[in-house]
N, C-alpha and C positions, 0 to 999 in steps of 0.2 A: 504494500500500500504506500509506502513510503515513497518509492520509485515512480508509481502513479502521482502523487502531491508534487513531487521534483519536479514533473514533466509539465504538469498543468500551471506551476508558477513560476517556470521556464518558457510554457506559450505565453502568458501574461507578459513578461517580461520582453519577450521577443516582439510581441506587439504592439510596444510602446518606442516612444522614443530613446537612445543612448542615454543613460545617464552618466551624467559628468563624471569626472576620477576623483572631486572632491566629496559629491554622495558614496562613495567606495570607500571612503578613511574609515579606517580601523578592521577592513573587511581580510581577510588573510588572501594566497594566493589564488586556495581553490573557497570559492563559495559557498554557503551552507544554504538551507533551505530556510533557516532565521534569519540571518543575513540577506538575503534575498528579497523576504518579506520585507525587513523592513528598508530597503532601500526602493522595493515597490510601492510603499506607504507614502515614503517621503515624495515620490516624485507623482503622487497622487492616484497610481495605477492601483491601488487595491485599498479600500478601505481602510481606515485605523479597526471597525468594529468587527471586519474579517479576517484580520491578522489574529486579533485575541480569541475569533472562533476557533479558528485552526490551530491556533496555540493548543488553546482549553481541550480543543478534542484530541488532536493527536496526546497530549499529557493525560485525557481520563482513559484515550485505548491503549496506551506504554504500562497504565496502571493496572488496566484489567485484564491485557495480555499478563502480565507479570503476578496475576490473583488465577491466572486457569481461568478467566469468564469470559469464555468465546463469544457469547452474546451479549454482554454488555461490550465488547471491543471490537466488535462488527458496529453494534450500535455508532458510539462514537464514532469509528471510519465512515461511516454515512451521514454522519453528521457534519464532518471536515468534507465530506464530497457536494454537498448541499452547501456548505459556504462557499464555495469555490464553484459551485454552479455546473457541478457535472451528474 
């Protein structure tokens, strides 16, 4: 699922205009999927209140993947997919 999130805030990204190398400070070489967001945020490509959806959900599916609850961690993954509008 994680690799699906990547891809979809990687087409976002791609879809937008270059963001400057001063939105990049503090970003390391390779990119992260936090990182990403929030430099999506910044340059207004993705909401402030869908970054903290995505946050929150993939944080309660890492949790319930890590408790054995296949159903509540599908849950949450559909949830982070419905933020991000797939």
């Amino acid at each position: 699922m994680q690799a699906k999130i990547n891809a979809k805030l990687e087409a976002i990204a791609a879809a937008g205009p270059p963001a400057p190398a001063s939105d990049m400070g503090g970003t390391g070489v390779q990119p992260t999927p936090r990182s990403m967001l929030t430099v999506e945020e910044r340059m207004g490509e993705i909401s402030p209140q869908t970054v903290h959806a995505v946050e929150q959900g993939m944080a309660r599916a890492r949790a319930a993947d890590g408790a054995g609850d296949k159903t509540a961690c599908e849950q949450a993954l559909a949830d982070v997919r419905r933020s991000l509008g797939q």
